[in-house]
C-alpha positions as CSV (number, residue, x, y, z in Angstrom):
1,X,85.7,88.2,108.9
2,X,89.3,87.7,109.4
3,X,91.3,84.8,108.2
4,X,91.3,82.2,111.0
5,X,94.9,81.0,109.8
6,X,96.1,84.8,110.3
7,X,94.6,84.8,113.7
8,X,96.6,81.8,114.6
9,X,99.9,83.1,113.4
10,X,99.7,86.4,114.9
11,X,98.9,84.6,118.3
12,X,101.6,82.4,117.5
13,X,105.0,83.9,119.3
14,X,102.7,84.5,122.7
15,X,101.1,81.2,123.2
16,X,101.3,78.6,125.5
17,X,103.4,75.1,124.6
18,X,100.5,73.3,124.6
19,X,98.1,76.1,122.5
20,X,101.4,75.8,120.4
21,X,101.2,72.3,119.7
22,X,97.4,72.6,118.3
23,X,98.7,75.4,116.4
24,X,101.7,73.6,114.8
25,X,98.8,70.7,113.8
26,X,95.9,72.9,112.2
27,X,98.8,75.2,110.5
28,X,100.6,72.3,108.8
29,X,97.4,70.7,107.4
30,X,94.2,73.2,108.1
31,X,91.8,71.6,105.2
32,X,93.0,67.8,107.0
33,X,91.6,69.4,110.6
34,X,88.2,70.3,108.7
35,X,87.6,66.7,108.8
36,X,89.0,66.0,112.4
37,X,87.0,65.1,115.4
38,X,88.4,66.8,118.2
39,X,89.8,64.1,119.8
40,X,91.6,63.3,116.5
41,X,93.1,66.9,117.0
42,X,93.9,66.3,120.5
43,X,95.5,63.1,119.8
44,X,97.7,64.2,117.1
45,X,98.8,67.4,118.9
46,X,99.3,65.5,121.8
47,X,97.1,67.4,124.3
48,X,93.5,67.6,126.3
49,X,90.5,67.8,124.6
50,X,89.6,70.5,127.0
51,X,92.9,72.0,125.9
52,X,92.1,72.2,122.5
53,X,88.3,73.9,123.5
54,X,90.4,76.7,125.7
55,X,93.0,76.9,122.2
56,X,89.5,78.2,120.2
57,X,88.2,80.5,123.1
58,X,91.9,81.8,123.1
59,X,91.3,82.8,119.1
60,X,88.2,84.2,120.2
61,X,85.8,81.9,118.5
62,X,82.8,79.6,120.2
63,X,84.4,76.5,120.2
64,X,86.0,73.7,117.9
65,X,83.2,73.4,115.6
66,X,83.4,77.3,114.7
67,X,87.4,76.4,114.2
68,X,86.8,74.1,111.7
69,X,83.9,75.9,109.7
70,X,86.5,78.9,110.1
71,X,89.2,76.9,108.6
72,X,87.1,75.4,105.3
73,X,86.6,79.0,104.6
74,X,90.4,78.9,104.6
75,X,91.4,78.4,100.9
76,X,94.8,76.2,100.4
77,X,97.1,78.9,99.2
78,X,96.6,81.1,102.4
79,X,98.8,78.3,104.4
80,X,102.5,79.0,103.1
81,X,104.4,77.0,105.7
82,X,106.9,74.6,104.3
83,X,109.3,72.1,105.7
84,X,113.2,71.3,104.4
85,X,114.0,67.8,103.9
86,X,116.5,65.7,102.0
87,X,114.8,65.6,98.6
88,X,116.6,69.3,98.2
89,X,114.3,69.4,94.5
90,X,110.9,68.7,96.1
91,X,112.0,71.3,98.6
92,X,112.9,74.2,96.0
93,X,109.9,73.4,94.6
94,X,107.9,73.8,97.7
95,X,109.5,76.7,98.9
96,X,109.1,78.6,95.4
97,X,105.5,78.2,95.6
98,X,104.9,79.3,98.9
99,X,107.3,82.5,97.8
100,X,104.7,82.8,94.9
101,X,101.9,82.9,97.4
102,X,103.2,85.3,99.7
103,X,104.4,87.7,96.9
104,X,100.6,87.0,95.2
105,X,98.8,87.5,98.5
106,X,100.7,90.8,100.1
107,X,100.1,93.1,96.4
108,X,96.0,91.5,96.2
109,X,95.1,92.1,99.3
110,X,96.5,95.5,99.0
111,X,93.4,98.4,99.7
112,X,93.3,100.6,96.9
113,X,92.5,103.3,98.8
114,X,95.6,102.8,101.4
115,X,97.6,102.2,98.5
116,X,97.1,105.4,97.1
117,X,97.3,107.2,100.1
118,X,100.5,106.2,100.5
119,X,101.7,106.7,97.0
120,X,100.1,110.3,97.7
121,X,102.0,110.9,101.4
122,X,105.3,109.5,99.8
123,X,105.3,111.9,97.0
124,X,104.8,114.8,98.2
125,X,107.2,114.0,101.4
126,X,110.2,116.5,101.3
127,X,112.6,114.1,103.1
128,X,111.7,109.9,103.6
129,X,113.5,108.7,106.8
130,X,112.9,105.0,106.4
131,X,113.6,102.6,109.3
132,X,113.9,99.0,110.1
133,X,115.3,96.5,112.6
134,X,117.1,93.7,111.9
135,X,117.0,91.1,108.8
136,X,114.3,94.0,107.8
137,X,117.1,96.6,107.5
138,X,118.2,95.5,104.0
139,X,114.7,96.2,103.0
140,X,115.1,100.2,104.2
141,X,118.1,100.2,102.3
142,X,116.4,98.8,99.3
143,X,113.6,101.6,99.6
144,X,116.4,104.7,100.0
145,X,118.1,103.6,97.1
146,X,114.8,103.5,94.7
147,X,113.3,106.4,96.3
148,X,116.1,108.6,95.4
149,X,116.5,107.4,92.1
150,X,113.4,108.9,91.2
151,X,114.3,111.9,92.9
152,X,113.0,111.1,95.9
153,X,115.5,112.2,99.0
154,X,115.4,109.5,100.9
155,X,117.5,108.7,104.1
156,X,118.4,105.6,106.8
157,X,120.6,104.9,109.4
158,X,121.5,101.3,110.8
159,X,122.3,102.8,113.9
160,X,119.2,103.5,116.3
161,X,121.3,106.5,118.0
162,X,121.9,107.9,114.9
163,X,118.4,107.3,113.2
164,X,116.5,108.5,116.0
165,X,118.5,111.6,115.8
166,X,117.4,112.0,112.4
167,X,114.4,112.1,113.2
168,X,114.8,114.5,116.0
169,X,115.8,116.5,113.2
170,X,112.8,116.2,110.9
171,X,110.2,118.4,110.0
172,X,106.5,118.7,109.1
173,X,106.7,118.3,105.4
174,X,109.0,115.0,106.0
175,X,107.9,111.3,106.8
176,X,108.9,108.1,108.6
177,X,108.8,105.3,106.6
178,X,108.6,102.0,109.6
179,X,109.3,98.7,108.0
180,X,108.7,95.9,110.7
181,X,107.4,92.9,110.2
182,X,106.2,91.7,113.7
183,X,105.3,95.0,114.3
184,X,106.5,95.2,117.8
185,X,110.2,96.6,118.1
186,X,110.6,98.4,120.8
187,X,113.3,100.9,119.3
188,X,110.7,101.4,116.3
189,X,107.9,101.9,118.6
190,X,110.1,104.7,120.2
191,X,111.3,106.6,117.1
192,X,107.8,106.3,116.0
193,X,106.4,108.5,119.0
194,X,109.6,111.1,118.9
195,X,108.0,111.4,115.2
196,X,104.6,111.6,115.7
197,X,105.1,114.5,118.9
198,X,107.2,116.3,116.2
199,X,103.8,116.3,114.3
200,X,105.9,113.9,111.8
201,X,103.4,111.1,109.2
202,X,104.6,107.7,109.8
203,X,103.5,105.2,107.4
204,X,104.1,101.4,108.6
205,X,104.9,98.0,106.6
206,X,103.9,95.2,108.8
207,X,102.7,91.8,108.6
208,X,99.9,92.5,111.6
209,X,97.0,95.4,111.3
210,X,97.0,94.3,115.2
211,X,100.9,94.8,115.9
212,X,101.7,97.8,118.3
213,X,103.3,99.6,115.3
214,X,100.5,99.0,112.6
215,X,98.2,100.6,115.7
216,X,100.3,103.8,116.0
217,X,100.9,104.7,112.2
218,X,98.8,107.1,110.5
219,X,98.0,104.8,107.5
220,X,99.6,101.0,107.5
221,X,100.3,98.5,104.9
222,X,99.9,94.8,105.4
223,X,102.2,92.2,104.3
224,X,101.8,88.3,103.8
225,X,103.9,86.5,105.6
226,X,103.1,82.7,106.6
227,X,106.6,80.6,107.2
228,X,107.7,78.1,109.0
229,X,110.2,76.0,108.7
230,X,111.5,72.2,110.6
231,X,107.5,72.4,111.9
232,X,108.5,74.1,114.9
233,X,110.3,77.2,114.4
234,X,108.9,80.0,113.5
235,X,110.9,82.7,110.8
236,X,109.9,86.1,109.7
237,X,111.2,86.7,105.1
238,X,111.8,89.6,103.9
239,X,110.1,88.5,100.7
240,X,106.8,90.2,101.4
241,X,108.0,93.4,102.7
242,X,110.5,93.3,99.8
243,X,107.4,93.4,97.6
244,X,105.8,96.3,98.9
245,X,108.7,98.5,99.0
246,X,108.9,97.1,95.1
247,X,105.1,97.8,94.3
248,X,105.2,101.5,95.4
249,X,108.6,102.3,93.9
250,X,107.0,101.2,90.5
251,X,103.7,102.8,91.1
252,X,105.1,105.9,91.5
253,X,107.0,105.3,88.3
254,X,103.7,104.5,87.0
255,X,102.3,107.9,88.2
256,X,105.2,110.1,86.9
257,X,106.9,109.2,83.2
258,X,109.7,111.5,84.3
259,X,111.0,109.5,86.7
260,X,112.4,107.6,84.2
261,X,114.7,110.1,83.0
262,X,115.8,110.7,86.4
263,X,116.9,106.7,86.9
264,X,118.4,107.0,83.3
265,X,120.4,109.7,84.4
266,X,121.6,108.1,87.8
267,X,122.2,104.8,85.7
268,X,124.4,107.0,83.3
269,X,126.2,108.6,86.3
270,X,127.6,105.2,87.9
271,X,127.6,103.5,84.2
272,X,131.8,103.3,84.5
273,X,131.8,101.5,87.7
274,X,130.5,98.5,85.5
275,X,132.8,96.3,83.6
């Protein structure tokens, strides 16, 4: 059974303003709504009660007993949303935990079989095109730079004319590496199906098995994130997908001792740039 507090959050950026508002309350205090009545929850998120029986249809459950039995299933480190305030160390302290959890909760929740499949496809890729949009694109960077230290050729372009030419360019043997973490880029959704009528693997790194990419990728890897931040707004970290990329690169280590020779050597090679 899916967790109820993921099924929120991926509904989340297409919801009404009022299914919002009952969202905002149960994801800033899920084990307090466990207790609530639903007026309570209609009182405090400022709507109907017949508003807050449509919310749980909407989630696909009976009604609002079901949400609340769904949500005491709900342990308290699945909700990582975390608000800024003037006490900056209570903050820091706050956000470093919920940073823990969605580090923790992206690698134990990883399949080992999808794991290794990837591990397997990445391997034995002759060329990684890895793309991203956005405050993701750092991430692909990250993953081209540790793929080809360990001899792995790797490749990215920031530019989607340029990428997506790339991958016109592609072959069989070679894969497309899709780091998203809404899962719904339009450009990524495009470069994904040049790739796949090339006959092209893509593997995808999103934080919804749901999202449009995660749908259309031969073998997908799910991330944890669960932020928000000033209780209304809604951000996407790169934290999580960070992680992943960080997990395989030193599982494939893990796999293959001579890698290590091979990021000796390139750490050798650009040793003088140092002070």
């Amino acid at each position: 059974m899916k967790n109820i507090i993921d099924v929120i959050y991926n509904k989340l950026p297409h919801m009404s303003v009022t299914d919002k508002k009952i969202a905002q309350v149960i994801l800033k205090k899920p084990q307090d709504v466990v207790d609530y009545t639903i007026s309570q929850l209609a009182i405090e998120a400022e709507v109907s009660e017949a508003s807050v029986s449509r919310f749980c249809k909407s989630l696909g459950i009976d009604g609002f007993h079901q949400l609340k039995t769904r949500l005491a299933q709900v342990s308290d480190d699945s909700n990582v949303s975390f608000t800024v305030d003037d006490d900056i160390q209570a903050s820091l302290k706050n956000i470093a935990e919920k940073k823990d959890s969605e580090i923790s909760n992206t690698l134990k929740n990883l399949p080992t079989d999808k794991i290794a499949d990837a591990l397997s496809i990445i391997k034995n890729a002759r060329l990684i095109q890895v793309v991203a949009e956005g405050n993701t694109y750092p991430v692909a960077i990250d993953a081209v730079y540790k793929f080809n230290q360990i001899g792995l050729l790797a490749m990215s372009d920031a530019a989607f004319e340029t990428s997506i030419a790339q991958t016109l360019n592609m072959s069989l043997e070679d894969i497309l590496l899709v780091i998203s973490n809404s899962g719904e880029s339009k450009s990524l959704i495009k470069q994904i199906d040049v790739a796949q009528k090339r006959g092209i693997k893509v593997l995808a790194i999103t934080n919804r098995s749901d999202s449009p990419i995660a749908q259309r990728a031969n073998l997908h890897l799910k991330t944890y994130v669960r932020e928000q931040i000033f209780q209304s707004e809604y951000y996407f970290s790169r934290i999580a997908a960070s992680t992943m990329i960080e997990a395989i690169f030193l599982l494939l280590i893990g796999q293959d001792k001579e890698t290590l020779d091979k990021i000796a050597r390139h750490e050798e090679l650009i040793s003088d740039r140092k002070i």
